[in-house]
N, C-alpha and C positions, 0 to 999 in steps of 0.2 A: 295656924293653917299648915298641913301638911302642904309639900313639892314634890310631887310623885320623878320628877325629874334627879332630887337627890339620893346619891347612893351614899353619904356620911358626910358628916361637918368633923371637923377637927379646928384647934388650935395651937396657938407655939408662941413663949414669950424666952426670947434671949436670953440667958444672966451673964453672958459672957460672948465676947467674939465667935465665931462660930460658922465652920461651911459645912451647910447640910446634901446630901445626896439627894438630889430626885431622879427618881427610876420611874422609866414609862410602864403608862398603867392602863393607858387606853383611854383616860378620862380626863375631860379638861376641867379645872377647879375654878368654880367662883372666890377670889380671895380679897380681903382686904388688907391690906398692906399700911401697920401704923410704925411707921419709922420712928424712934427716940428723937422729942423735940421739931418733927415736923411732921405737916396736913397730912392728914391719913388719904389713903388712896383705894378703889377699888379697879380690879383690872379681872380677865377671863386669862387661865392659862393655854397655852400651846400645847399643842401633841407631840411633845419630843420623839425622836430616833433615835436619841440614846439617853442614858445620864450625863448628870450634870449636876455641878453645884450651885448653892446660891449662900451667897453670905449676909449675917446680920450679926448688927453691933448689938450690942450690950444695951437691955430693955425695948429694943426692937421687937413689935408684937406683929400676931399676925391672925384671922380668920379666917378659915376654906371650906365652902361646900362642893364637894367632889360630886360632878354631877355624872350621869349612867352614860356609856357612851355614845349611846344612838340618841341624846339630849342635842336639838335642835334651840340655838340659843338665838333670843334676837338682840345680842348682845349691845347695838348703840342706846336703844332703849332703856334696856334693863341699867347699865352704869350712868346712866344719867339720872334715872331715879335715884339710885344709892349716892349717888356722891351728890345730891344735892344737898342731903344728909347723913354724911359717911358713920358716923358713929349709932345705929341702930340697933336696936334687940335683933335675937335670933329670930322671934315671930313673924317681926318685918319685913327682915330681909328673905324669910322664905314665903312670905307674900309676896313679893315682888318677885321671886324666882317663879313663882305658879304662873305669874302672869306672863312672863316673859319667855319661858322655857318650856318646848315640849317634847314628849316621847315622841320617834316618828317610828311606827307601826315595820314600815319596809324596814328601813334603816337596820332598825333592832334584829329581825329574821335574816338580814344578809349576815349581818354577825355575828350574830348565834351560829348561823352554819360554817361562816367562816373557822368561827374557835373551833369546831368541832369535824369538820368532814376529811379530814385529812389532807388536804389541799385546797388550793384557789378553783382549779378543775373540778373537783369533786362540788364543791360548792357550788359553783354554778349549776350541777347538774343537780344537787338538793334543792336549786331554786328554781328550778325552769327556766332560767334567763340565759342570755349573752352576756358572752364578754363585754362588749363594748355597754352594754346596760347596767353593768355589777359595776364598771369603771367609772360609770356616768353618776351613777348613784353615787358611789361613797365619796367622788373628788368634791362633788357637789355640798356634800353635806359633812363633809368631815377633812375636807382638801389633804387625803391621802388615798392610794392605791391598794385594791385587794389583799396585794402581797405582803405589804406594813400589818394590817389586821392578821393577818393567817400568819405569819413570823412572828408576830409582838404573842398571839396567844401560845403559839408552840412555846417560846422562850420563857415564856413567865411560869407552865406549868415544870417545865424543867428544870427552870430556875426552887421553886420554891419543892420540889423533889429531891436536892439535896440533901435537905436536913434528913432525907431516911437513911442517908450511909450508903445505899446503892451503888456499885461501882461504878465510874462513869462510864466503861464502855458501854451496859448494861442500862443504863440509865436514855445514852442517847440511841440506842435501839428503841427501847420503849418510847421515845420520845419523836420517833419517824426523822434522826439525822443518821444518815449515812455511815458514821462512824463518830468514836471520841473528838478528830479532830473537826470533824462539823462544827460539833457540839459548841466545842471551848471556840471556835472561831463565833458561829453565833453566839452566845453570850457573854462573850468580850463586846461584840460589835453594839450589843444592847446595853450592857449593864454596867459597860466599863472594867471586868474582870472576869479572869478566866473561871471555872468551875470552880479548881479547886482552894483560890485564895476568896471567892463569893461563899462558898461551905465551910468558911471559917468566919465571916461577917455575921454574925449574929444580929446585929442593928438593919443590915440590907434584908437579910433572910425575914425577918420581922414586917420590913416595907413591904413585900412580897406577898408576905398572905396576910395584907390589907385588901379593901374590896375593892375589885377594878377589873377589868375585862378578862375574860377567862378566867 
């Protein structure tokens, strides 16, 4: 059964000690968590404000379906069906994702315009609403503020514009920051690192243009 709620599944099995980066992507991931040696676990992830690592032992596995991020989850529901039986096929568990998870119509058009309208203001006015309505919505359904959305998509399309060589003053013009040091100040504050040592991460630059908001 398709989950029209999923934007990709992925997996990861340790062969060694290891702390991996995760970078905000706008999307919370359905994940199952099989630790080496103990009961596997399914959990819903958070919408981080920045990176951050998470570490796994050695044969530590793991399962994630990155779900869209106007994916409205009824999430007590949905982990109690799986973890009634945590070790399932992928068919299953995205049967259970269809039941439990859905697109929400508004949701989705605030954020689309958000990534796109060149500000929180602007947005509002590509949707006809109020502030306090765009506020109501997103904390409601996503427990973050207009300005997380419209920040997190500037940063990531900036972020993943490095690999063209661009120079960064040039970069963060095209990019609607103020100046270079906008720039490198937000995507420190997102990603953990400045411009120009992230233009040398080849493995972050990769997480980047995976699929996720903006």
């Amino acid at each position: 059964m398709e989950a029209p709620a999923v934007l990709a599944c992925w997996r990861s099995l340790a062969v060694e000690v290891v702390d991996a980066t995760v970078l905000p992507d706008g999307c919370r991931d359905l994940i199952l968590s099989c630790p080496n040696g103990a009961r596997p676990a399914w959990f819903v992830s958070e919408l981080p404000a920045r990176a951050y690592t998470v570490r796994s032992e050695a044969g530590d596995r793991f399962v994630g379906f990155r779900l869209r991020p106007a994916a409205c989850i009824a999430a007590a529901p949905l982990l109690a069906a799986l973890q009634a039986r945590p070790e399932r096929d992928e068919a299953e568990a995205l049967a259970l994702i269809a039941e439990h998870v859905r697109l929400d119509a508004r949701l989705d058009e605030a954020l689309q315009a958000l990534a796109v309208a060149g500000g929180v203001l602007a947005a509002r006015r590509q949707l006809g609403v109020g502030e306090r309505t765009l506020e109501r919505l997103l904390h409601a359904a996503t427990g973050r503020p207009p300005r997380y959305w419209q920040g997190l998509a500037r940063a990531r399309r900036a972020a993943r514009a490095l690999s063209t060589g661009l120079p960064l003053a040039d970069l963060a013009v095209q990019h609607g920051y103020a100046d270079q040091a906008h720039l490198t100040r937000e995507l420190r504050a997102w990603f953990g690192l400045a411009p120009g040592a992230l233009r040398r991460r080849a493995d972050l630059l990769a997480l980047l243009a995976e699929p996720g908001y903006a």
